[in-house]
Biopython code that builds the backbone (N, CA, C, O; Angstrom):
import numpy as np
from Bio.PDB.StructureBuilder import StructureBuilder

atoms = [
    (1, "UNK", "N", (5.776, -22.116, 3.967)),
    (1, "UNK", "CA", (5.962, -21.398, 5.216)),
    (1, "UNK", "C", (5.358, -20.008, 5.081)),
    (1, "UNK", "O", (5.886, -19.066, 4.489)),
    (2, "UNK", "N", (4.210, -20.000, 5.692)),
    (2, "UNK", "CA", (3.950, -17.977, 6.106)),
    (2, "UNK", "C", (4.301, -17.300, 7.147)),
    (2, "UNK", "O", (4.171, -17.475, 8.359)),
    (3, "UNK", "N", (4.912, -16.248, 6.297)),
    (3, "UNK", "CA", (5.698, -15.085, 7.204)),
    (3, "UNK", "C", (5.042, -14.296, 7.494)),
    (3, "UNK", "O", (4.350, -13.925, 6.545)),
    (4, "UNK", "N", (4.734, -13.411, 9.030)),
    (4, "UNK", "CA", (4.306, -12.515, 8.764)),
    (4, "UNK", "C", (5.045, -11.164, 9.012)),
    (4, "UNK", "O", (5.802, -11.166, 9.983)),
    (5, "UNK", "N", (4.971, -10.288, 8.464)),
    (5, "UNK", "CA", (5.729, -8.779, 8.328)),
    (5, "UNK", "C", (5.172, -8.127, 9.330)),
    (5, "UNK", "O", (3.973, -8.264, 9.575)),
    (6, "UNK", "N", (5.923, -7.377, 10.002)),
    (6, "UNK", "CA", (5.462, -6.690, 11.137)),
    (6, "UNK", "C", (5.483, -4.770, 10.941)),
    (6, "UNK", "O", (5.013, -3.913, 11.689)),
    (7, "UNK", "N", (6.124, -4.651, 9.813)),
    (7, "UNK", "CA", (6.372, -3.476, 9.619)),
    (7, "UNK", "C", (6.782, -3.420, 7.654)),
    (7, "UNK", "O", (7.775, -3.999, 7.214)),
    (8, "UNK", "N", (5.886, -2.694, 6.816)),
    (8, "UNK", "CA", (6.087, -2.542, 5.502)),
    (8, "UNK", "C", (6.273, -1.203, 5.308)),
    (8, "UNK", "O", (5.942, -0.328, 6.108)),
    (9, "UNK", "N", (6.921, -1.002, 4.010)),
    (9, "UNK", "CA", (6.543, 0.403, 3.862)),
    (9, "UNK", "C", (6.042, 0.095, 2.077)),
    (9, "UNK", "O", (6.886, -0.582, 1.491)),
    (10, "UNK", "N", (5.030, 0.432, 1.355)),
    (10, "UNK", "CA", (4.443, 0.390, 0.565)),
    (10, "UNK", "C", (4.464, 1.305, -0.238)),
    (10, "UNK", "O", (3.988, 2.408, 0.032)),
    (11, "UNK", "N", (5.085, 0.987, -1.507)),
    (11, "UNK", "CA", (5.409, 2.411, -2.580)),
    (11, "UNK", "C", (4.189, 2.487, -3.320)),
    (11, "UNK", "O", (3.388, 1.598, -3.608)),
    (12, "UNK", "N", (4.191, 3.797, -3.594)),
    (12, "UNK", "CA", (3.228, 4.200, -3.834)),
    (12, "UNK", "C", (2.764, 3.443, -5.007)),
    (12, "UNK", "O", (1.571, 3.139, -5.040)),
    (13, "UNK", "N", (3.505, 3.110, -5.934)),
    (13, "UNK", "CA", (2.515, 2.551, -7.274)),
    (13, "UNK", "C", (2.198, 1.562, -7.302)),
    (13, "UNK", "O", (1.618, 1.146, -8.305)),
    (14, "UNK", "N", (2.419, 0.818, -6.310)),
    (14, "UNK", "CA", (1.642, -0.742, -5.455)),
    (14, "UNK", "C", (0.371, -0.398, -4.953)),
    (14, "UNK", "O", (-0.560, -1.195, -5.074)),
    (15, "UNK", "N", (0.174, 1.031, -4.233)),
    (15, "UNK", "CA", (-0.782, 1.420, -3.561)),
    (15, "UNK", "C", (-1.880, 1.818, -4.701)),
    (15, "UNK", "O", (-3.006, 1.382, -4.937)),
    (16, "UNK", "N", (-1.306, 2.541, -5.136)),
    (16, "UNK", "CA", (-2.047, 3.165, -6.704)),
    (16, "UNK", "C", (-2.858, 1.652, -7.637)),
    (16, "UNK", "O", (-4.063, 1.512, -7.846)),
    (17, "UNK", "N", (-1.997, 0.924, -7.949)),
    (17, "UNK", "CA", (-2.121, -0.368, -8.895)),
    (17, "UNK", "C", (-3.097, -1.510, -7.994)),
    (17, "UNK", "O", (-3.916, -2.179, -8.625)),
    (18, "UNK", "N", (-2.961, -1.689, -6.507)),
    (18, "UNK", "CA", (-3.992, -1.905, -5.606)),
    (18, "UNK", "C", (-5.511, -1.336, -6.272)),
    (18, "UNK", "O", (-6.365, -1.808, -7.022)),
    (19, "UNK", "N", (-5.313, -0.107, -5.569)),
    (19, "UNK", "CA", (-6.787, 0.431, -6.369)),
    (19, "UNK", "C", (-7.714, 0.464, -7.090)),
    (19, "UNK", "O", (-8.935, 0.539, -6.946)),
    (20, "UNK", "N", (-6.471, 0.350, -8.572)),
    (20, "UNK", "CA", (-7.189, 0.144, -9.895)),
    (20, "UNK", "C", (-7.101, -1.030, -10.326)),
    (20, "UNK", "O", (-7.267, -1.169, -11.538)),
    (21, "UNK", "N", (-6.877, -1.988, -9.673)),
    (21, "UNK", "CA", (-6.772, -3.460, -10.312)),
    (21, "UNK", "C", (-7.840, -4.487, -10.062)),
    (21, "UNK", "O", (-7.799, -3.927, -8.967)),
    (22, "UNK", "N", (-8.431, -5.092, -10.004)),
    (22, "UNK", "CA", (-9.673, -5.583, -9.636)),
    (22, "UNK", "C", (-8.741, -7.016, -8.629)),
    (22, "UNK", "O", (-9.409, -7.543, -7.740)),
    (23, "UNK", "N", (-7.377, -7.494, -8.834)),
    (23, "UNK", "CA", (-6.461, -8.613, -8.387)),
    (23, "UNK", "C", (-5.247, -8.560, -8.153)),
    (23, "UNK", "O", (-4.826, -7.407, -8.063)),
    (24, "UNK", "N", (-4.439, -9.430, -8.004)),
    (24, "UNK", "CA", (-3.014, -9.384, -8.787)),
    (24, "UNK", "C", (-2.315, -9.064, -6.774)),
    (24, "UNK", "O", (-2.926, -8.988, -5.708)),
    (25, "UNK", "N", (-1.033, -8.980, -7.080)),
    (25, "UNK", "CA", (-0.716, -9.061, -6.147)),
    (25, "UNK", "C", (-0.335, -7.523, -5.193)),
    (25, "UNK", "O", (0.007, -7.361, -4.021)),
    (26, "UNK", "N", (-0.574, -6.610, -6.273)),
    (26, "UNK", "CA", (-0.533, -4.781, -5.588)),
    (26, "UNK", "C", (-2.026, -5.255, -4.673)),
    (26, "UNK", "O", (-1.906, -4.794, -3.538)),
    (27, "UNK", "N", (-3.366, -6.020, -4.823)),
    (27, "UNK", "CA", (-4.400, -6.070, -3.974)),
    (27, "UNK", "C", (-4.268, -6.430, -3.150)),
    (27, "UNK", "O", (-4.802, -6.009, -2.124)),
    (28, "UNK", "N", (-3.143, -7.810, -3.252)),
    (28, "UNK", "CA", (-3.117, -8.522, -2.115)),
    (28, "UNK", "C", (-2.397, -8.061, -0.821)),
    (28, "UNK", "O", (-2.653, -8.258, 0.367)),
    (29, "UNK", "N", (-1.382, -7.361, -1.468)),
    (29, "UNK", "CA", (-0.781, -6.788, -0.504)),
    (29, "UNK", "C", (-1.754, -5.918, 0.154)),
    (29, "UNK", "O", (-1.799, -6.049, 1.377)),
    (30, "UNK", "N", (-2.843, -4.733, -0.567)),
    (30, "UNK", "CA", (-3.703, -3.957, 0.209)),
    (30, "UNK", "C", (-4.525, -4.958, 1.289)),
    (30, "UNK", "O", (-4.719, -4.748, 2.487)),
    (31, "UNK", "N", (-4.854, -5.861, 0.657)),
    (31, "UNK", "CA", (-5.956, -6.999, 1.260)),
    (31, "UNK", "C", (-5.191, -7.445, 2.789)),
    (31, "UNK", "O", (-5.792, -7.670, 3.839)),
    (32, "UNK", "N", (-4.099, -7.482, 2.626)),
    (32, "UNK", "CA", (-2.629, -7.900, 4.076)),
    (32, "UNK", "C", (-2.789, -6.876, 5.280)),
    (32, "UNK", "O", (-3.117, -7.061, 6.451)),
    (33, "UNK", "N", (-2.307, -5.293, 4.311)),
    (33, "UNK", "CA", (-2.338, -4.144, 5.190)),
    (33, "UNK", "C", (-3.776, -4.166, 5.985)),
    (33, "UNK", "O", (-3.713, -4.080, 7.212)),
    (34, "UNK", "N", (-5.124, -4.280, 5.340)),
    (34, "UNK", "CA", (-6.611, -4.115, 6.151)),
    (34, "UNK", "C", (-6.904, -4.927, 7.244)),
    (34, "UNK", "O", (-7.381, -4.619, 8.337)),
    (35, "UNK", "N", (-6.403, -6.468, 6.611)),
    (35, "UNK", "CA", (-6.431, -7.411, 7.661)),
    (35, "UNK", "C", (-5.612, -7.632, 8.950)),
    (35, "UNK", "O", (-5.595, -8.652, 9.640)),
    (36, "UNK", "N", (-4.854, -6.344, 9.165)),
    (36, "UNK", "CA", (-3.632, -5.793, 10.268)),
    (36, "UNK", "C", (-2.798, -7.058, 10.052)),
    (36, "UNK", "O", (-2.598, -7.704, 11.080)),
    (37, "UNK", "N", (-2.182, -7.623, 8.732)),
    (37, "UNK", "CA", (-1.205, -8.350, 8.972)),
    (37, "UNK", "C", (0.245, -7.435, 9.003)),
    (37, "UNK", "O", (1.377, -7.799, 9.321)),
    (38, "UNK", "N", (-0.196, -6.247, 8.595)),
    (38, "UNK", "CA", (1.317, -5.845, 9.131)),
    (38, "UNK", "C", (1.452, -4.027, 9.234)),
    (38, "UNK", "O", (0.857, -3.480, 8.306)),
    (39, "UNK", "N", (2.003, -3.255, 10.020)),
    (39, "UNK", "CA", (1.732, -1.686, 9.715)),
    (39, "UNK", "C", (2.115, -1.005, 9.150)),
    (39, "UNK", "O", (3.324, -1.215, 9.048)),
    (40, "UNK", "N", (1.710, 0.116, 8.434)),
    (40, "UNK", "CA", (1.997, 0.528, 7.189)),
    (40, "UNK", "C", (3.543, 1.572, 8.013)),
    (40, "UNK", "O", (3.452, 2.093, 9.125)),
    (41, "UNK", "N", (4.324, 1.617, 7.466)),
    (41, "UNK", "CA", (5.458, 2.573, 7.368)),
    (41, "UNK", "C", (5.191, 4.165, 6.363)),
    (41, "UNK", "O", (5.148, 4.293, 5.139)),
    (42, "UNK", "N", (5.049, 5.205, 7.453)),
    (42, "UNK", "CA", (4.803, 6.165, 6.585)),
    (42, "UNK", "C", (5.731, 7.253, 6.563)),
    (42, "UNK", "O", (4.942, 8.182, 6.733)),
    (43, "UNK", "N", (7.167, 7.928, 6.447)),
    (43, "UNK", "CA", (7.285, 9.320, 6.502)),
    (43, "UNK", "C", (6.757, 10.248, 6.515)),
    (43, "UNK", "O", (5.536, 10.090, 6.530)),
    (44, "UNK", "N", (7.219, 11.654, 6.517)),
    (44, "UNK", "CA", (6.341, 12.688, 5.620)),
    (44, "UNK", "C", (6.545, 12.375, 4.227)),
    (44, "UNK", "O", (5.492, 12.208, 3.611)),
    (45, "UNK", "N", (7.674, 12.241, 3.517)),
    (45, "UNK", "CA", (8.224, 12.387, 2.131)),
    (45, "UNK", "C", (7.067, 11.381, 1.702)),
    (45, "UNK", "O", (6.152, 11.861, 1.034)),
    (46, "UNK", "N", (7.021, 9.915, 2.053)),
    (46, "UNK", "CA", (6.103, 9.217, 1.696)),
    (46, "UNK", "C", (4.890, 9.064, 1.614)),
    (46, "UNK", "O", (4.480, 8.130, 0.926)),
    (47, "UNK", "N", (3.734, 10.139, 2.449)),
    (47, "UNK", "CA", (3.103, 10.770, 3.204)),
    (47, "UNK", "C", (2.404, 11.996, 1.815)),
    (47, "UNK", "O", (1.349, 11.974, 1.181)),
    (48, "UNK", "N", (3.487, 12.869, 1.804)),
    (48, "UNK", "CA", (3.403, 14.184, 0.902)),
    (48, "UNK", "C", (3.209, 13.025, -0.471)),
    (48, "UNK", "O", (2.099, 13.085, -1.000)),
    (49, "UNK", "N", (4.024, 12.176, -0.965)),
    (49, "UNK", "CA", (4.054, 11.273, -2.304)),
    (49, "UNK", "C", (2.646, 10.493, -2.389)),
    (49, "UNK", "O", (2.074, 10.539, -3.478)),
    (50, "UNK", "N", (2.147, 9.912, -1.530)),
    (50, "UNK", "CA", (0.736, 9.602, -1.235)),
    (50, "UNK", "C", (-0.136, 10.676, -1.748)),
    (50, "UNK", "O", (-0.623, 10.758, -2.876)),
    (51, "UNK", "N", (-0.264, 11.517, -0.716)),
    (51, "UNK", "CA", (-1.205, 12.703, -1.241)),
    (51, "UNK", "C", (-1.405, 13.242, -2.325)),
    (51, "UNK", "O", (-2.483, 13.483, -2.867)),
    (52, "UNK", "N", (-0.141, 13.494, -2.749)),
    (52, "UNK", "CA", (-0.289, 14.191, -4.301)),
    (52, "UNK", "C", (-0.318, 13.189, -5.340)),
    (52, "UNK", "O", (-0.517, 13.528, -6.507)),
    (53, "UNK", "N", (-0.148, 12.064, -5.038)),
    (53, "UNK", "CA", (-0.713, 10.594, -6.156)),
    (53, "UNK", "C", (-2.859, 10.522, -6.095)),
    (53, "UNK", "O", (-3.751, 10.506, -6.944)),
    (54, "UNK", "N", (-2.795, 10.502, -4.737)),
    (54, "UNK", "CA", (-4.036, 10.383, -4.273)),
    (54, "UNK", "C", (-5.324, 11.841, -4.890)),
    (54, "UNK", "O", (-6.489, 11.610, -5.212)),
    (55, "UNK", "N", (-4.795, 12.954, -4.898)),
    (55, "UNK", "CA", (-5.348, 13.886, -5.234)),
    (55, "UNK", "C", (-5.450, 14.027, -7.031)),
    (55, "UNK", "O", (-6.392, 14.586, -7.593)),
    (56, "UNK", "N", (-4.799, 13.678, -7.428)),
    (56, "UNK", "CA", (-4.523, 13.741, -8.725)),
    (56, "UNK", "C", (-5.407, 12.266, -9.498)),
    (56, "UNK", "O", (-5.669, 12.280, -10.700)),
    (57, "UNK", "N", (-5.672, 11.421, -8.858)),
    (57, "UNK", "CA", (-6.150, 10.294, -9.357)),
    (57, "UNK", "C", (-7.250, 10.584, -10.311)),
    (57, "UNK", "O", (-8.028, 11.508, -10.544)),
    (58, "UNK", "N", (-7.069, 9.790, -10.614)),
    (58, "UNK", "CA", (-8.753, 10.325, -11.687)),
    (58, "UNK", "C", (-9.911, 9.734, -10.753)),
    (58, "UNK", "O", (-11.091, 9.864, -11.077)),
]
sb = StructureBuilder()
sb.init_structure("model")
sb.init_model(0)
sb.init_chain("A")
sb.init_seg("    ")
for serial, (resi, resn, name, xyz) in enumerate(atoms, 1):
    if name == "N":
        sb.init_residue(resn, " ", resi, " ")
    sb.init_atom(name, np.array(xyz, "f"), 0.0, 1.0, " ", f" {name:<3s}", serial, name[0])
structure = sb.get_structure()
């Protein structure tokens, strides 16, 4: 049975591990979010935690 999610919120080291992973399932989930299977949930707190993961990346 596929579900689809209508609303996620995505921690950051899923988002991060997405990135640097060439697979696995932190991609797939990115691969979900692009294909608008579902919208990302953002705060600020989550938002500000993004950014400063994102800036710092190598």
């Amino acid at each position: 049975m596929r579900v689809h999610l209508k609303q996620q919120l995505v921690n950051t080291g899923v988002f991060v591990s997405a990135l640097r992973a060439g697979g696995g399932a932190s991609r797939q989930i990115l691969r979900l979010l692009l294909r608008n299977w579902f919208t990302l949930l953002l705060g600020v707190a989550h938002w500000s935690e993004y950014q400063d993961v994102l800036v710092s990346y190598p």
